[in-house]
BAFI-3210 file (N, C-alpha, C; in Angstrom, 3 decimals, decimal comma, padded with zeros to 6 digits):
// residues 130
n [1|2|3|4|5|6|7|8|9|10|11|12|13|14|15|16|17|18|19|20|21|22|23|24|25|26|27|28|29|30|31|32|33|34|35|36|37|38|39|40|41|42|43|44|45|46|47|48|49|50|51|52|53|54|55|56|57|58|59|60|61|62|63|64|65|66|67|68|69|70|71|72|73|74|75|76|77|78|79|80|81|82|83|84|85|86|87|88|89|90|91|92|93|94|95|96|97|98|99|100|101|102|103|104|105|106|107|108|109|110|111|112|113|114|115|116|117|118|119|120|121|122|123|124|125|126|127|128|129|130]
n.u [-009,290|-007,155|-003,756|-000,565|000,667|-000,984|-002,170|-000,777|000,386|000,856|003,524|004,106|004,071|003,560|001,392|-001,897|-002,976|-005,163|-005,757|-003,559|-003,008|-005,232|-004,665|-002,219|-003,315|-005,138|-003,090|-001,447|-003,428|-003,825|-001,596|-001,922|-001,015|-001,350|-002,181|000,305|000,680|-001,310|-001,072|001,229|005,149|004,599|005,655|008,245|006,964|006,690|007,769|006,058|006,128|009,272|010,979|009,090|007,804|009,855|010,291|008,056|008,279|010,363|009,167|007,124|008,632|009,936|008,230|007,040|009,020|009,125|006,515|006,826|008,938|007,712|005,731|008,073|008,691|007,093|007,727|007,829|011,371|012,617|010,710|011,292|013,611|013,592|011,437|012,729|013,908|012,830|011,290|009,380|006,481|004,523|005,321|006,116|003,672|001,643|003,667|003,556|000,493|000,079|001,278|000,089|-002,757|-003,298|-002,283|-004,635|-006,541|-006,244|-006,246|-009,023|-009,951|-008,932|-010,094|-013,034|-012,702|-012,518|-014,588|-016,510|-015,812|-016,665|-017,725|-020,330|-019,964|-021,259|-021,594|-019,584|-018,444|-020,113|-017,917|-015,639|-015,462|-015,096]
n.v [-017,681|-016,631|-016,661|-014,365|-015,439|-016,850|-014,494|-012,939|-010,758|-011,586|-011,504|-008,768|-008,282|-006,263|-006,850|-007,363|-004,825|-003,589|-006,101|-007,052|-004,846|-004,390|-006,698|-006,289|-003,848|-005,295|-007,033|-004,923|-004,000|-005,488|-006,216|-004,015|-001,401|000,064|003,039|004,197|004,151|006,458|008,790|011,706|012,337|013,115|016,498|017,885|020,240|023,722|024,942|022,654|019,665|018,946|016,713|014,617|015,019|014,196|011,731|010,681|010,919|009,310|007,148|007,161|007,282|004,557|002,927|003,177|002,936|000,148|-000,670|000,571|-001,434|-003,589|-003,332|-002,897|-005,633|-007,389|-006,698|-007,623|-008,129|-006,452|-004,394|-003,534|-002,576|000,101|001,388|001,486|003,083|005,595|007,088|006,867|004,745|006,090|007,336|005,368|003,879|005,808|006,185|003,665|003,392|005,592|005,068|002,471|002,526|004,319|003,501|001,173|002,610|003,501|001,430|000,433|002,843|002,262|-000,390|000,263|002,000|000,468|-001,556|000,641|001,175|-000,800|-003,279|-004,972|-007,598|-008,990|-012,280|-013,276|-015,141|-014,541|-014,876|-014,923|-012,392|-010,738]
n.w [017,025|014,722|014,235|013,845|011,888|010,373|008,582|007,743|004,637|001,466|-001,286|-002,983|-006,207|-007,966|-009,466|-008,991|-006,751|-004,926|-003,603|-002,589|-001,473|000,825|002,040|003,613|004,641|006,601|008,401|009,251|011,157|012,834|014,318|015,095|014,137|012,126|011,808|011,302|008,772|007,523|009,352|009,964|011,190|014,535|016,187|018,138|020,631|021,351|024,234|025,676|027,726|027,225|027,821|027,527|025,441|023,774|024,127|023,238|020,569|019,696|020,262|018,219|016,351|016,233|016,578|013,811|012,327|012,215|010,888|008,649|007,578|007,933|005,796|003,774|003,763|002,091|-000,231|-003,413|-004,220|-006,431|-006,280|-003,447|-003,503|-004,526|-003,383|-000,889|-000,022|001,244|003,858|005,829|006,806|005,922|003,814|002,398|001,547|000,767|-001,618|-003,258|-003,483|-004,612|-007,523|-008,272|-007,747|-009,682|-011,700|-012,176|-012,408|-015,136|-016,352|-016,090|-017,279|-020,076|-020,814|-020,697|-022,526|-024,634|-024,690|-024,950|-027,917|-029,290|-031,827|-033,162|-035,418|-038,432|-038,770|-037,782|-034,948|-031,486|-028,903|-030,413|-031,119|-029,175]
ca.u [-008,661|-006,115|-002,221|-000,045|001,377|-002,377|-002,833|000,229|000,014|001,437|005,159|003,615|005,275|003,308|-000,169|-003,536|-002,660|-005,956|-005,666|-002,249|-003,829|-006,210|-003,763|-001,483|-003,902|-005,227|-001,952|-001,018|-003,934|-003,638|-000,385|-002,188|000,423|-001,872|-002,280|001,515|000,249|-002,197|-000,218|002,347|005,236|004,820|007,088|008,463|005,952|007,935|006,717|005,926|007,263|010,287|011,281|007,672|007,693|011,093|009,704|006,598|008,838|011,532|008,361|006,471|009,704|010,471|006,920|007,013|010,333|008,508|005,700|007,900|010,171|006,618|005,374|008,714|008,963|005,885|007,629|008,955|013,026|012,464|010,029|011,825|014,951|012,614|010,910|013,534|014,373|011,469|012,413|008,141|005,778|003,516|005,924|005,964|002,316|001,638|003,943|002,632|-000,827|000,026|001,689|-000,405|-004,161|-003,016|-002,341|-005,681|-007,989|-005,841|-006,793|-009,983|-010,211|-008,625|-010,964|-014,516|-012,789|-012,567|-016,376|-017,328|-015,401|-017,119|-018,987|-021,069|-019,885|-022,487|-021,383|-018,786|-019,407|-019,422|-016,706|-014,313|-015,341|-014,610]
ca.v [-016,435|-016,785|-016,430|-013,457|-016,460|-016,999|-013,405|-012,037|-010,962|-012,369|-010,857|-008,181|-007,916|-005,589|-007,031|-007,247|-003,935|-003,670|-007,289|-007,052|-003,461|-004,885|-007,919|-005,353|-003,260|-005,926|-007,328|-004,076|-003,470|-007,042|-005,544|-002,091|-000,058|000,846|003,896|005,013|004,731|007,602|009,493|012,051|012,572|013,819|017,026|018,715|021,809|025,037|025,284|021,696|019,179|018,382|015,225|013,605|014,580|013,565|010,130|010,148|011,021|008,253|006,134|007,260|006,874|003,138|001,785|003,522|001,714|-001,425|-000,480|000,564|-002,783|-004,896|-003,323|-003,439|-007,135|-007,644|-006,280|-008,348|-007,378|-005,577|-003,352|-002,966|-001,693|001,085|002,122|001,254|004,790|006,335|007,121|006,569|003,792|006,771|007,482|004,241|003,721|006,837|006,264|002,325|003,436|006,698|004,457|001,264|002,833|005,021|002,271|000,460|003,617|003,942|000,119|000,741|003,399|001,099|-001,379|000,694|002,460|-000,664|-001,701|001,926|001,115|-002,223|-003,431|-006,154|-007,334|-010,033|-013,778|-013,620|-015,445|-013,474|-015,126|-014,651|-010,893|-009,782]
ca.w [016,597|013,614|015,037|012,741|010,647|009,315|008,057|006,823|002,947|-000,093|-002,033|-003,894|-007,082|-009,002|-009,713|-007,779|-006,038|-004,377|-002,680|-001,528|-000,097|001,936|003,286|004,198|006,318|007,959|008,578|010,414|012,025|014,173|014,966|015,752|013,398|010,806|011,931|010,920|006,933|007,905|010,474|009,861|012,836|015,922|016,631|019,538|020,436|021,794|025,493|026,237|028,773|026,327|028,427|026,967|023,808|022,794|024,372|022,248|019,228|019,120|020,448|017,331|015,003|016,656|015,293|012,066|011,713|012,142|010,183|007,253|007,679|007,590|004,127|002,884|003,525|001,513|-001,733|-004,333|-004,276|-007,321|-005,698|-002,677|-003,924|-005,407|-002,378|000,453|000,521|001,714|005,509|006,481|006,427|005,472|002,627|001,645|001,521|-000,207|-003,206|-003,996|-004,010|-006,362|-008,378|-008,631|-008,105|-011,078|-013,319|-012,134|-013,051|-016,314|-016,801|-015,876|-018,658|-021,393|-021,064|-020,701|-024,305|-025,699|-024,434|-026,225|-029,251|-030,164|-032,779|-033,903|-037,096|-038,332|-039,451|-036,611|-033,250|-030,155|-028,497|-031,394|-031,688|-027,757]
c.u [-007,406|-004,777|-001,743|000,084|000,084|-002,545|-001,938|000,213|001,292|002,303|004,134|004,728|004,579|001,898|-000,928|-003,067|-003,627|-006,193|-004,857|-002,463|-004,057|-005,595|-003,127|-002,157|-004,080|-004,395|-001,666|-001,795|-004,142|-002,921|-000,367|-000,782|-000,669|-001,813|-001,006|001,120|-000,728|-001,505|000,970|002,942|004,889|006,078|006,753|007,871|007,179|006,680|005,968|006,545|008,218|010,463|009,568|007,602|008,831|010,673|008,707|007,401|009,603|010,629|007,799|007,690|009,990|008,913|006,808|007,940|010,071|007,647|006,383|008,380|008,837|006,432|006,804|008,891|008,426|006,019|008,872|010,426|013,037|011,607|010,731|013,108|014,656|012,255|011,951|014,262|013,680|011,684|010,995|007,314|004,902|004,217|005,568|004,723|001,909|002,273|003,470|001,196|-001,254|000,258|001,238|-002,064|-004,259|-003,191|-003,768|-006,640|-007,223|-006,035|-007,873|-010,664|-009,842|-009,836|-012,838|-013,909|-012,792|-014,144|-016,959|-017,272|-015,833|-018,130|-019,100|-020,712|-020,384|-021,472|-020,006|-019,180|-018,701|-018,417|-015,721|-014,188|-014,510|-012,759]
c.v [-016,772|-015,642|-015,198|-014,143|-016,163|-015,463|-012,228|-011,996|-011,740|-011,522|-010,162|-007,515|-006,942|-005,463|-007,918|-006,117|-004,000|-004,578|-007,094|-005,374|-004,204|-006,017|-007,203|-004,762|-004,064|-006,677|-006,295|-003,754|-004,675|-006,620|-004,594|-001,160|000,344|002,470|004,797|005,083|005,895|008,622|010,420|012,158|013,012|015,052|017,537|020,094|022,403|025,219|023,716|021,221|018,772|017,052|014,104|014,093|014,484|012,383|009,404|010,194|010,148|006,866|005,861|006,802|005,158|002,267|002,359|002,965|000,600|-001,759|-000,504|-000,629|-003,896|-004,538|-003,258|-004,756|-007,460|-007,196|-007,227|-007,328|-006,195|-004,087|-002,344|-002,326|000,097|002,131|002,167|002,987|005,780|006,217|006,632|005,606|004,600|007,032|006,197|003,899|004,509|007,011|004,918|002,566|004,864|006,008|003,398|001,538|003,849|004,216|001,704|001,465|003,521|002,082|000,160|001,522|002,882|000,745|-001,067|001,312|001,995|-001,218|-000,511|001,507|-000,439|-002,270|-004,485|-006,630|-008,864|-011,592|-014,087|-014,114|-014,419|-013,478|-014,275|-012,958|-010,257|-010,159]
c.w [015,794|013,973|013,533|011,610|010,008|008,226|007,830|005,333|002,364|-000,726|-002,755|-004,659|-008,381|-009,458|-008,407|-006,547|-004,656|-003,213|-002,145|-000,401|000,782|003,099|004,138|005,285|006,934|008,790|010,171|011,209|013,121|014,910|015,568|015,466|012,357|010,973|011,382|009,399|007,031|008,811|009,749|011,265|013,492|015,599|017,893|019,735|021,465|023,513|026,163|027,057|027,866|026,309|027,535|025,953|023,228|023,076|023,314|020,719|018,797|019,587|019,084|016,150|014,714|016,200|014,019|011,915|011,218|011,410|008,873|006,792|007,147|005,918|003,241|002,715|002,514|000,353|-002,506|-004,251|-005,503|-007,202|-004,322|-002,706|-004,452|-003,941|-000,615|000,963|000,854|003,530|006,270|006,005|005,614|003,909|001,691|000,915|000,274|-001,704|-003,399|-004,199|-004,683|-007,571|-009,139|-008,467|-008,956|-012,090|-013,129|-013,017|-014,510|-017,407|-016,872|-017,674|-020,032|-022,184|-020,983|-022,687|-024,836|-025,824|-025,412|-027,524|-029,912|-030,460|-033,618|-035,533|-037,019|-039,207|-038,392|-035,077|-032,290|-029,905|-029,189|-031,802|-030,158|-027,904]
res [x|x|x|x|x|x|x|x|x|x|x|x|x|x|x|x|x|x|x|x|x|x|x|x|x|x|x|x|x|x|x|x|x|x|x|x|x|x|x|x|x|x|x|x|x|x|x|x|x|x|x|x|x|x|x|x|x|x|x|x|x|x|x|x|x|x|x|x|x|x|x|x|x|x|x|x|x|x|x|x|x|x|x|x|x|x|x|x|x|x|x|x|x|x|x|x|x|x|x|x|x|x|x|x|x|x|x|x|x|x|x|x|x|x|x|x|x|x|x|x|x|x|x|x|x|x|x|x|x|x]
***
């Protein structure tokens, strides 16, 4: 069974969004936090035992802390200066993969308009045409 050290991600500074995704979850889910990138808080319901759900709430705040703190580690300084102000891991989460599976589809679309837009022009080698 491979210790945390083995299967913590890589400084993500911008590129291979997708990969540094996937390190990330499985990162947190060893740790069993993933769940705070999916999760919004907990609140206090009107008519409950109070005493237990203020417990569950500064329980729930005290691993999203940690959660948060892990995927910020995991950002180049330049990134994290960016996102360090986001008060939720869920926050956090939520704006890097508006921000960076945006640019992918908009890469994505580039490079299929460039595939549309080509054309064979004859006495040229392949290579030198793509």
């Amino acid at each position: 069974m491979p210790t945390h050290a083995q299967t913590k991600p890589s400084i993500f500074s911008g590129k291979n969004f997708k990969r540094w995704r996937e390190q990330v979850m499985f990162y947190l889910t060893t740790l069993n936090r993933n769940r705070f990138l999916l999760e919004e808080p907990p609140t206090v319901q009107k008519g409950e035992n109070i005493v237990w759900n203020v417990a569950t709430v500064e329980a729930w705040k005290y691993s999203d802390y940690l959660s948060r703190n892990y995927i910020l580690s995991y950002l180049s300084d330049d990134l994290f200066g960016v996102y360090r102000t986001l008060n939720t891991a869920k926050a956090v989460w939520d704006a890097l993969e508006y921000k960076y599976k945006t640019q992918d589809v908009g890469a994505q679309k580039f490079i299929v308009g460039r595939f549309l837009d080509f054309k064979m022009v004859d006495g040229k080698f392949l290579g030198d045409q793509v």
